[in-house]
C-alpha positions as CSV (number, residue, x, y, z in Angstrom):
1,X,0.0,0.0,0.0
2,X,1.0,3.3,-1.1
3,X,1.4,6.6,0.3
4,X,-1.2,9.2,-0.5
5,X,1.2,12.2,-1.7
6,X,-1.6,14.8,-0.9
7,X,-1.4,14.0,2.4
8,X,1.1,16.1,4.5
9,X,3.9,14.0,6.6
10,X,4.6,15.1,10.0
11,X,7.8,16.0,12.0
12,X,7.0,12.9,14.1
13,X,7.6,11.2,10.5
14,X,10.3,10.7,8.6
15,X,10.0,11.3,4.6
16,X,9.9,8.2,2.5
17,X,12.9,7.5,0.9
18,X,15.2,10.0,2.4
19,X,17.7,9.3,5.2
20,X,16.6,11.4,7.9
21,X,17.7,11.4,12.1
22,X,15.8,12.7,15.0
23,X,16.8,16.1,16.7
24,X,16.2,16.4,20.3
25,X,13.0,16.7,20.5
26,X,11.9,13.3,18.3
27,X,11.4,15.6,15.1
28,X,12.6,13.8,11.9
29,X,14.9,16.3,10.2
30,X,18.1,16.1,7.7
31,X,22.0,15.3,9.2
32,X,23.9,18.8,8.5
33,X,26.8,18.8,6.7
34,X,29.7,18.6,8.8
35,X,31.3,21.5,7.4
36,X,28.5,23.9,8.7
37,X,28.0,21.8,11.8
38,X,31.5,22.9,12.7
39,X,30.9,26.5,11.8
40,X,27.8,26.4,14.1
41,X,30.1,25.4,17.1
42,X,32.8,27.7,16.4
43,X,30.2,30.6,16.5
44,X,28.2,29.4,19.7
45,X,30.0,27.2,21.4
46,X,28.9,24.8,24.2
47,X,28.7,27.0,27.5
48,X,25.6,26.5,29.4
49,X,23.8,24.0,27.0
50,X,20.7,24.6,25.1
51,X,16.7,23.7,26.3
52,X,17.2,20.7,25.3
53,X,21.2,19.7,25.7
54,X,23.0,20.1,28.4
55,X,26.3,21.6,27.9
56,X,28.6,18.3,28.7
57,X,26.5,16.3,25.9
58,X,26.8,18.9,23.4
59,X,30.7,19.6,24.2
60,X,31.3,15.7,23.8
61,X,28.9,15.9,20.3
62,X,31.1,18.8,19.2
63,X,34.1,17.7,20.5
64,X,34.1,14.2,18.6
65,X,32.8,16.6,15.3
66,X,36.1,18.5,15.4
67,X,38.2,15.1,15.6
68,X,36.5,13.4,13.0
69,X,37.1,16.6,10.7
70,X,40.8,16.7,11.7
71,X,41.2,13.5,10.3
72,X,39.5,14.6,6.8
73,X,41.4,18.0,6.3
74,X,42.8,19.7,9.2
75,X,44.2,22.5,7.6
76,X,41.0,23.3,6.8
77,X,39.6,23.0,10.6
78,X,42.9,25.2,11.4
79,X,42.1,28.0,8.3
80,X,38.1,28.3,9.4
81,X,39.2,28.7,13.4
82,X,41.3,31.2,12.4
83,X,39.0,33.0,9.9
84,X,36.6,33.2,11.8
85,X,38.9,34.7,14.5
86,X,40.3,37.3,12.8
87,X,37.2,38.4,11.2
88,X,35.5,38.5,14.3
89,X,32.4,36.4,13.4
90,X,31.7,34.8,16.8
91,X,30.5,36.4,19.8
92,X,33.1,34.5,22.1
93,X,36.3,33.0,21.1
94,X,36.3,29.6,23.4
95,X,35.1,27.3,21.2
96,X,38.0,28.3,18.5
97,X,40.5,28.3,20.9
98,X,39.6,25.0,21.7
99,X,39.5,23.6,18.2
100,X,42.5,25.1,17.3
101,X,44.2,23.1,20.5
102,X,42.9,19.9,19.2
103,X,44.2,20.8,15.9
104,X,47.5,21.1,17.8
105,X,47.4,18.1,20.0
106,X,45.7,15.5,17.5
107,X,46.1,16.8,14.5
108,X,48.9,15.5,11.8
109,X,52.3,17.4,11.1
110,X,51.0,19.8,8.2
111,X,47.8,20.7,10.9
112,X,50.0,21.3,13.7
113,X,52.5,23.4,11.2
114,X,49.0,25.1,10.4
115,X,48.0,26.1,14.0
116,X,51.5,27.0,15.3
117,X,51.9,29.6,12.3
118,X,48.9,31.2,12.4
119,X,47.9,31.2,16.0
120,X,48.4,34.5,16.4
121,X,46.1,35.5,13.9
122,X,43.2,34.3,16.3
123,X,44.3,34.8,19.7
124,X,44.5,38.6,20.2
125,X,45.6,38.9,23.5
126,X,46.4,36.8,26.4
127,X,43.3,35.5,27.6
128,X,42.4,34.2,23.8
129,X,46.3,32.6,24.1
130,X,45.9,31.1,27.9
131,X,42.6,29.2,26.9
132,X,44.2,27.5,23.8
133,X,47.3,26.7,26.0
134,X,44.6,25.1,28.9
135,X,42.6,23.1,26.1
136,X,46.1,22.4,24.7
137,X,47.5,20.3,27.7
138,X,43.7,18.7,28.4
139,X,43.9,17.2,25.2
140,X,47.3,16.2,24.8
141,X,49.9,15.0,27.9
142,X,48.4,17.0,30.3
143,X,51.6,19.6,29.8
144,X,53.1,22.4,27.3
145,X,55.6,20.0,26.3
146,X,56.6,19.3,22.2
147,X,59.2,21.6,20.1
148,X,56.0,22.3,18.2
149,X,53.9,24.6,20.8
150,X,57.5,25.9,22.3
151,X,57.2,26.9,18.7
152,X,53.7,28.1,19.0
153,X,54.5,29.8,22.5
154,X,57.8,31.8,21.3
155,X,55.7,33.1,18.0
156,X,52.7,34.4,19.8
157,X,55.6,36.7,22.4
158,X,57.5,37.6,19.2
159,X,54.6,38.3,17.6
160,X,54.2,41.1,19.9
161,X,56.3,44.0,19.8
162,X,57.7,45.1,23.0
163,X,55.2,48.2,23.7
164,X,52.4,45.7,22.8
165,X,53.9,42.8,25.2
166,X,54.4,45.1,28.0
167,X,51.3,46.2,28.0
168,X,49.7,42.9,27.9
169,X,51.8,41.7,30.7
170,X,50.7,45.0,33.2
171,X,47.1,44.4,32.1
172,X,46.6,40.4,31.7
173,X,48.0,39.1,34.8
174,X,46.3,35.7,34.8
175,X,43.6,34.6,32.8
176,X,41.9,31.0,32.3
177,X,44.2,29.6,35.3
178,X,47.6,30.7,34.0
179,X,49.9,33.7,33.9
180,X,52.9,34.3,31.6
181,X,55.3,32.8,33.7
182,X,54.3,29.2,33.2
183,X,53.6,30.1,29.5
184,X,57.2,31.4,29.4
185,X,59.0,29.0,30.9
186,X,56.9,26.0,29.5
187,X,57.9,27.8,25.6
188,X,61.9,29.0,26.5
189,X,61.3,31.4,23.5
190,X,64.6,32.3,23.0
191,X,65.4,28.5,22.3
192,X,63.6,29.1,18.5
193,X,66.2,30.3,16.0
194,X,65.0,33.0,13.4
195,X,61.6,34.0,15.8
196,X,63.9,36.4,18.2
197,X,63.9,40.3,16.5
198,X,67.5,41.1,17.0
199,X,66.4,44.9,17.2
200,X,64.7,44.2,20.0
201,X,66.0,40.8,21.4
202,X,67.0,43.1,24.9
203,X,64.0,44.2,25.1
204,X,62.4,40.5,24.9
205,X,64.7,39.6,27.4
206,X,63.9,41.8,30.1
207,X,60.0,41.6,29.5
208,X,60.3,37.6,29.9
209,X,62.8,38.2,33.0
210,X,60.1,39.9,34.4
211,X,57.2,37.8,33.9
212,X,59.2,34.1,35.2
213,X,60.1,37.1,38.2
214,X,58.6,35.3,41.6
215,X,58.4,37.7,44.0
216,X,58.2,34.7,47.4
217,X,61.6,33.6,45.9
218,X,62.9,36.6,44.7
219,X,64.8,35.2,41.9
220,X,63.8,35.7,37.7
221,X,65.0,33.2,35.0
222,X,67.2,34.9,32.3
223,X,65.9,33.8,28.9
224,X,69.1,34.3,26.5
225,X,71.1,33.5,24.2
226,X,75.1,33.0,24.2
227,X,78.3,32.3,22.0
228,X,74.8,32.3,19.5
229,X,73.5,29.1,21.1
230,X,70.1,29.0,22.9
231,X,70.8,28.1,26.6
232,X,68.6,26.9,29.3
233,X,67.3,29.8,31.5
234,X,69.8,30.6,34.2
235,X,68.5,32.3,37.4
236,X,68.9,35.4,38.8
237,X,68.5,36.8,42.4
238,X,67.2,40.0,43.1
239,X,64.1,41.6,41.4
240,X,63.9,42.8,37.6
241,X,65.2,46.2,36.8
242,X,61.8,47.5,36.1
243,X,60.5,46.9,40.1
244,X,63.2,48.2,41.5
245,X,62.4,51.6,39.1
246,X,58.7,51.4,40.4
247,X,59.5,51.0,44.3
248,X,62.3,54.0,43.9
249,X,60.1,56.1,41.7
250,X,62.0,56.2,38.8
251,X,59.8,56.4,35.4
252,X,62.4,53.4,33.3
253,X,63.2,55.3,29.9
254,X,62.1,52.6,27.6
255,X,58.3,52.3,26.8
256,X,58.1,48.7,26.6
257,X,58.7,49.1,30.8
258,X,56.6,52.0,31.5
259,X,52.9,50.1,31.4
260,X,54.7,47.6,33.8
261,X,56.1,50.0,36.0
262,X,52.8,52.2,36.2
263,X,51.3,49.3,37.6
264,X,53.7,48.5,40.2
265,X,53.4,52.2,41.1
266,X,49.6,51.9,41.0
267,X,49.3,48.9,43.7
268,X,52.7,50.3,46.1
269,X,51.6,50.8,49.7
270,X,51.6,54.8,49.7
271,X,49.2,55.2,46.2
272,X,47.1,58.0,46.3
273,X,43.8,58.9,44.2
274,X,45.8,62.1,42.9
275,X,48.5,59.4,41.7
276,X,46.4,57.1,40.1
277,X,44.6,59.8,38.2
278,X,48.4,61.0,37.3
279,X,49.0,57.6,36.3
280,X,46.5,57.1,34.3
281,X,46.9,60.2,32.2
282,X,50.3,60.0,31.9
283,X,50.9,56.3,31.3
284,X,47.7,54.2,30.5
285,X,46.7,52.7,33.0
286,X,43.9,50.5,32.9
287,X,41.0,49.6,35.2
288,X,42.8,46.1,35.4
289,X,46.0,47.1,36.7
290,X,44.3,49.5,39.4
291,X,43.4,48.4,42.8
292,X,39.8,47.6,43.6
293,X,39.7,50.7,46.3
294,X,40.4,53.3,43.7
295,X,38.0,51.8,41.5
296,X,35.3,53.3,43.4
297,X,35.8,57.0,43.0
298,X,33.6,58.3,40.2
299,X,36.9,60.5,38.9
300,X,39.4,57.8,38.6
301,X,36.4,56.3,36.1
302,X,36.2,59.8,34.1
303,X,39.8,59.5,34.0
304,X,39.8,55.8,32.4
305,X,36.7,57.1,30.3
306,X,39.1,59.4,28.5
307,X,41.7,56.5,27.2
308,X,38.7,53.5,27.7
309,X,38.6,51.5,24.1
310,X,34.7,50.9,22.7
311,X,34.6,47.6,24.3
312,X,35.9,48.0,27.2
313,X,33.7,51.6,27.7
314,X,30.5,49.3,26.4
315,X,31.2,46.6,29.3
316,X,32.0,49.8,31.7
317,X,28.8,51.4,31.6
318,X,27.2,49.9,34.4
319,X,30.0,50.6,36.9
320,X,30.4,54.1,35.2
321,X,26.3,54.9,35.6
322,X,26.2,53.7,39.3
323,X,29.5,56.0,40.4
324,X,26.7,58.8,38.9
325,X,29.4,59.9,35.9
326,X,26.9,59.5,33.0
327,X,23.8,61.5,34.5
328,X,22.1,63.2,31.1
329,X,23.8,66.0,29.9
330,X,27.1,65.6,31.8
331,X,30.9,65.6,29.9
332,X,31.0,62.0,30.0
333,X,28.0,61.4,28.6
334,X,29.1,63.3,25.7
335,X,32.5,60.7,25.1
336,X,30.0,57.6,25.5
337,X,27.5,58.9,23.1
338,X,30.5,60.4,20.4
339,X,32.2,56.6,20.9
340,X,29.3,54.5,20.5
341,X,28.1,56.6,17.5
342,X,31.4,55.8,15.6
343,X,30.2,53.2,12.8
344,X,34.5,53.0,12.6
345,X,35.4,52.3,15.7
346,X,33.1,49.7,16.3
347,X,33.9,47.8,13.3
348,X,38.1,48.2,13.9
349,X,37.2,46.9,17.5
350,X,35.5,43.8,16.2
351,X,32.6,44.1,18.5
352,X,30.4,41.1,17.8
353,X,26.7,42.4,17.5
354,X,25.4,40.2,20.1
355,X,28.1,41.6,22.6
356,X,26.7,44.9,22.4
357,X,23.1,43.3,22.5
358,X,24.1,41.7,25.8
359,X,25.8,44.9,27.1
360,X,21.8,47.0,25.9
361,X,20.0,44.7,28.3
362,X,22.6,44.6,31.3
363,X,22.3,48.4,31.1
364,X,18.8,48.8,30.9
365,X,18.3,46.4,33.4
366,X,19.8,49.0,36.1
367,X,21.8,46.4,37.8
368,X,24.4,43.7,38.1
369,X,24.7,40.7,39.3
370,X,28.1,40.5,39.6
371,X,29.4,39.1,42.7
372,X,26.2,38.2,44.3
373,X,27.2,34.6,44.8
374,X,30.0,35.9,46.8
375,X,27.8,37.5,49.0
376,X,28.8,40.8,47.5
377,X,26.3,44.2,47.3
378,X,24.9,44.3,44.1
379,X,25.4,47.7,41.8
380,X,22.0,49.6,40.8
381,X,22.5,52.7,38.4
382,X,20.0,54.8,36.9
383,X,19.4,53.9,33.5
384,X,20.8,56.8,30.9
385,X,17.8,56.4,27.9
386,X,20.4,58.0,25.2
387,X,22.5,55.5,25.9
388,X,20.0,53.1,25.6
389,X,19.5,54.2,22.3
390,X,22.8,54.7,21.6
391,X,23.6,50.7,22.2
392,X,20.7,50.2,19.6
393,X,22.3,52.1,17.0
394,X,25.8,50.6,17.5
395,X,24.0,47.1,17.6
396,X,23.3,47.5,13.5
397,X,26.7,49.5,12.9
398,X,28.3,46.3,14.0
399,X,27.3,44.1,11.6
400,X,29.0,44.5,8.0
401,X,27.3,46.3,5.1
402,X,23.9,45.0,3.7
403,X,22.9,45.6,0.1
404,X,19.4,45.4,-0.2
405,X,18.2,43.3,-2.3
406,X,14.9,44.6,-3.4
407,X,13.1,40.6,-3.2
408,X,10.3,40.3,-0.8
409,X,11.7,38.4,2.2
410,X,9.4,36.6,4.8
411,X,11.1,36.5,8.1
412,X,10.2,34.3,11.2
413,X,11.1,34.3,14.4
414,X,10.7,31.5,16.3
415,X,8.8,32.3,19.6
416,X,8.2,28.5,21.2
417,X,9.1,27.9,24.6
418,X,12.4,26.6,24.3
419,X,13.9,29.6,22.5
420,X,13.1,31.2,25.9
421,X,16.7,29.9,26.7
422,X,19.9,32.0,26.9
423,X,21.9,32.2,24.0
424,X,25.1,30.3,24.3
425,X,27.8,31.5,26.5
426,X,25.4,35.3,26.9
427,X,24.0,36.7,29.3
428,X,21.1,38.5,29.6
429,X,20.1,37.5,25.8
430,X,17.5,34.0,24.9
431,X,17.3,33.1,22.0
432,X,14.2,34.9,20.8
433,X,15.7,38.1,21.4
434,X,18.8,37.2,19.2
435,X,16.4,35.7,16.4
436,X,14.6,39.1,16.4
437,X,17.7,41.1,16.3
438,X,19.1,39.4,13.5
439,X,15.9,39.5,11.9
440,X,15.2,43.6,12.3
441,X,18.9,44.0,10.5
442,X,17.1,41.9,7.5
443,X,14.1,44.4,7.8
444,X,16.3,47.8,8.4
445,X,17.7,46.7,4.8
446,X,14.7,44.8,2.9
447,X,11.8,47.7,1.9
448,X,10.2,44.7,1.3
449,X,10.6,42.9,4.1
450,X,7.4,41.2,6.1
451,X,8.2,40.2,9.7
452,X,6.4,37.3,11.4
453,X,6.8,34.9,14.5
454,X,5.2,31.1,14.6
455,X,5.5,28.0,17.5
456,X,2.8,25.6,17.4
457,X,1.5,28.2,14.2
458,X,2.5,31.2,12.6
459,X,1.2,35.1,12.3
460,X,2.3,38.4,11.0
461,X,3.4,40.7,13.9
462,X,4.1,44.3,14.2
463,X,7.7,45.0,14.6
464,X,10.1,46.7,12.2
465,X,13.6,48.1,12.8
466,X,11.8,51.2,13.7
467,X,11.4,49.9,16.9
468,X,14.6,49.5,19.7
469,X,15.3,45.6,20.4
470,X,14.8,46.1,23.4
471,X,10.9,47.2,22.4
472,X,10.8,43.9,20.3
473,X,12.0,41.3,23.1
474,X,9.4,42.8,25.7
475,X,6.6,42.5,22.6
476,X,7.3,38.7,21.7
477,X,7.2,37.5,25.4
478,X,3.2,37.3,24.6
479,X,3.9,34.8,22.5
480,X,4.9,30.7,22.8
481,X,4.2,27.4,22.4
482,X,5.7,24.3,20.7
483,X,7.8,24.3,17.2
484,X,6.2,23.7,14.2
485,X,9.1,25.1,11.7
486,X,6.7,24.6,8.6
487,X,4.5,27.5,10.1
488,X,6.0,30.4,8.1
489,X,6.0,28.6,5.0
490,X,2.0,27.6,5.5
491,X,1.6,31.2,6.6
492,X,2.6,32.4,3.1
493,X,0.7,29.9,1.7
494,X,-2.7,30.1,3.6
495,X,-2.1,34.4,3.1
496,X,-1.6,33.9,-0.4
497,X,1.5,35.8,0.2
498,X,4.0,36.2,-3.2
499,X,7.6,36.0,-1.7
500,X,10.6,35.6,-3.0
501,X,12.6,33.4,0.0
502,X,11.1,32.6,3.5
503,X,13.9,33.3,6.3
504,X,13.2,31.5,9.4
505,X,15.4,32.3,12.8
506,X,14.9,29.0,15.1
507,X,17.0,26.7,17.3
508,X,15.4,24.0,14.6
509,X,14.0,21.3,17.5
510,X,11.1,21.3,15.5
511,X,8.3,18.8,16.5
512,X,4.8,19.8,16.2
513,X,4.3,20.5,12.4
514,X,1.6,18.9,11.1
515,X,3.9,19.3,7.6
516,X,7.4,19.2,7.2
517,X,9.7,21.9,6.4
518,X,10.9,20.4,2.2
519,X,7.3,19.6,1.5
520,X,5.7,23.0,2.4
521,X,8.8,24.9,0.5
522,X,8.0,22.3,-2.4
523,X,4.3,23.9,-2.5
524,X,5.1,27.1,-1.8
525,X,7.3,27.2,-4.5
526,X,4.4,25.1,-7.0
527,X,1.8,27.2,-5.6
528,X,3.7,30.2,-6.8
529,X,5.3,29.6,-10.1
530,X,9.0,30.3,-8.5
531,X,12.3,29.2,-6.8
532,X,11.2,30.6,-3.7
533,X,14.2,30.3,-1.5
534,X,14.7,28.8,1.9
535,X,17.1,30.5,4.9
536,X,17.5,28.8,7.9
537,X,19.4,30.4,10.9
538,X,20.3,28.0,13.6
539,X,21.0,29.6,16.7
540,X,22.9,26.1,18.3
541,X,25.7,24.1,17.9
542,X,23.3,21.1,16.3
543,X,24.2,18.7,13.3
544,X,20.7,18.4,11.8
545,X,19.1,21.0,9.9
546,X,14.8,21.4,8.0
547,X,17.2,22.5,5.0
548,X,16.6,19.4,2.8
549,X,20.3,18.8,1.4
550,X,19.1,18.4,-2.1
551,X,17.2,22.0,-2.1
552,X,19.3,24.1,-4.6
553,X,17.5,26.9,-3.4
554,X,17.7,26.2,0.5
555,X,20.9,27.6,3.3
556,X,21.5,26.3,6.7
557,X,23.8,28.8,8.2
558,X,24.4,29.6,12.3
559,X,22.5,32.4,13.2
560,X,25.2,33.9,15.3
561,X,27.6,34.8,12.4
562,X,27.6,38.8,12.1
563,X,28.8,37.7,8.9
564,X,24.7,35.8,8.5
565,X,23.0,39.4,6.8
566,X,25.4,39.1,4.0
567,X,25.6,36.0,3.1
568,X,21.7,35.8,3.4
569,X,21.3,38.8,1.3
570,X,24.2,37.0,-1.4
571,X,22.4,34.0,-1.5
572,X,18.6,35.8,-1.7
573,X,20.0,38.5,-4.5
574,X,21.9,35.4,-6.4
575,X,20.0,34.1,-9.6
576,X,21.5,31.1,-11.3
């Protein structure tokens, strides 16, 4: 007996003929290519699990995804990483730092030669560099041991030029349960031949004497070279040059010293809020290499403001609101407002869209969480509404330019209960909220775009990118349900709604639809007369996808690329 083909087949079905796999939810759907599997996990990562995943089940699923790709082309698992790095395209950076350690702990000769070479293309500063070391020696012997990441290790310092690494040693002390010293002494970067700048091999060498410096034994290792051979360290006694200069007073002459020295000055005994201020405007100094005391006074914060980078004055504004320094109409104010309107600055910073999302709704929220489990006071500020609106604005500025493309796009965000979750390693942001975001950048650039949500079913809402995120989030809470991913796609068909591609935001546990998602698209796309296209924008690290494999006309893509817009609009304004 036969199949009737008129009659619909459910999620809780799979299609005949077609090799198909449950998601979590007991949904039949289609096995992702690895590839974009991969890409999903490099741009969300594992913290904190999903609705449905907790996070040591999907960080064992991803884990064993990275592997199995190491052993088809690990070059390419090294190359994406690192693409993805450098172009800043993920929100966090842990989940390429980690396959970038496996690619240098499992991976074969020309993968390791891969990661060592182009490491510091991806990790940008010390915390990015500690947490590939840490995955490093989880995944391999347990220690930084191998010519090849003493390799790695002496080309991410050398990398650095001495200003650079000085400052980076003041301001990262320890990050992900290491500090320079064990780095330094695990890599003996002076060992590698051809890596030490002879210009500046000095200056090297009294940076790394002062990071293997232990103060309880008061001795440094010398990192050198002699007679042109690369010796084991030797120790000294006494403390670097550059302490004694900061407990005498002495400003050191060369630059590479002074962010060290400011530092040492900063947290001496006598320091004075006059001397901080004079520290920071003289040398730099940030609000990590000041002492938690001074840290209180609203003007050591207008001093920081003055010097503060975007992101760093973005994750600031909390502490800045509740020491009363960004009151309406006040100097400081002013700087914000100027810094978050610069479409330049936040794109030379990187800033991930979803970072200053997440930063929006910690401000608005008025207060911080921060340190409650300690038993510590929680901060409360009162909320600045420019700068509310000023986060909104950067929020699209962030993402890369959007040509419209003119087609009339059907968007849908998924509003079912278990997008309720936080987004991946965020806080403050579910999932809704980051499918809605995504989606008003697709309606600030489509004139012809028509937005919509669906769970169990789908309607037409009223939201455009007229409104503040913010605005949307609270207006979507009405909604929820189960997931019926097929909901948009009857939508246009029950509204007799002409589209040119149906974009549909979702985690993709789909499991309700009375239809699944190929079949609706394939009558759509009959009803209509033309290749209506299918976007799908997963917003976890899952290998399944709705996007039939076979679909010429269909993309499965991670939702939390900022790179997503534009290769959504490419696809939509490409005609074959």
């Amino acid at each position: 007996m036969t199949r009737d083909a008129t009659v619909p087949i459910p999620d809780s079905q799979p299609l005949p003929g077609r090799e198909q796999v449950k998601n979590r939810t007991g949904g039949y759907v289609f096995k992702a290519d690895p590839w974009a599997t991969y890409a999903k996990f490099l741009l969300t990562g594992t913290d904190g699990g999903t609705y449905y995943a907790r996070q040591p089940e999907l960080t064992q699923e991803n884990a064993a995804l990275v592997f199995e790709l190491l052993k088809i082309d690990g070059p390419r698992v090294v190359n994406v990483a690192v693409d993805f790095a450098a172009q800043g395209r993920a929100p966090r950076r842990i989940a390429i730092m980690f396959s970038l350690a496996a690619a240098a702990a499992r991976g074969d000769e020309v993968t390791k030669a891969a990661v060592y070479r182009r490491l510091p293309e991806a990790a940008f500063i010390p915390t990015d560099f500690f947490a590939f070391l840490t995955a490093f020696k989880a995944l391999g012997t347990g220690k930084l041991s191998g010519r090849g990441i003493m390799r790695a290790i002496a080309r991410w310092y050398f990398a650095k030029d001495p200003r650079t690494l000085g400052y980076h040693l003041a301001k990262y002390v320890r990050r992900e349960g290491m500090t320079h010293r064990d780095a330094i002494r695990a890599g003996h970067p002076f060992r590698e031949r051809g890596l030490v700048p002879i210009e500046s091999e000095a200056a090297y060498r009294e940076l790394f004497e002062y990071a293997t410096f232990q103060e309880g034994s008061g001795s440094a290792e010398l990192l050198t070279q002699e007679g042109g051979r690369h010796t084991n360290p030797r120790i000294r006694s006494g403390p670097p040059r550059v302490l004694q200069l900061a407990a005498d007073g002495d400003v050191p002459e060369q630059d590479y010293l002074q962010p060290i020295w400011a530092r040492h000055r900063a947290h001496s005994d006598d320091a004075t809020t006059p001397q901080i201020l004079h520290l920071i405007k003289e040398h730099g100094i940030t609000r990590e290499m000041i002492p938690t005391q001074f840290l209180k006074e609203a003007k050591v914060w207008g001093a920081l403001l003055e010097r503060m980078p975007i992101g760093a004055t973005i994750r600031s504004l909390g502490q800045m609101s509740s020491r009363g320094l960004l009151a309406r109409t006040s100097p400081s104010e002013a700087v914000v407002l100027q810094r978050l309107g610069s479409v330049e600055a936040i794109r030379r910073a990187r800033l991930h869209p979803l970072n200053i999302l997440s930063a929006l709704f910690a401000y608005k929220g008025g207060r911080s969480q921060a340190g409650q489990q300690r038993g510590a006071k929680a901060i409360t500020w009162a909320v600045n509404p420019k700068i509310v609106d000023a986060l909104d604005a950067a929020f699209y500025a962030a993402f890369e330019t959007v040509r419209p493309t003119g087609k009339r796009i059907l968007w849908s965000v998924d509003t079912s209960g278990s997008m309720r979750c936080p987004v991946i390693g965020m806080q403050g942001i579910n999932c809704t909220t980051a499918a809605a975001a995504w989606g008003l950048v697709l309606d600030r650039t489509e004139p012809n775009a028509i937005a919509s949500q669906f769970n169990n079913t789908a309607s037409m809402v009223d939201i455009s990118s007229r409104r503040r995120v913010d605005d949307v989030e609270s207006y979507l809470r009405k909604f929820g349900g189960g997931t019926a991913l097929a909901a948009p796609i009857q939508l246009a068909l029950q509204a007799n709604v002409d589209v040119d591609a149906v974009v549909i935001l979702s985690d993709e546990e789909t499991w309700v639809s009375k239809e699944q998602v190929a079949p609706a698209m394939e009558r759509l796309r009959k009803k209509l007369g033309h290749p209506v296209k299918l976007v799908v924008a997963g917003l976890g690290a899952t290998n399944y996808t709705v996007v039939d494999p076979e679909d010429p006309w269909g993309l499965n893509l991670a939702g939390l690329d900022s790179a997503a817009p534009s290769l959504v609009s490419e696809f939509i304004a490409f005609e074959a």
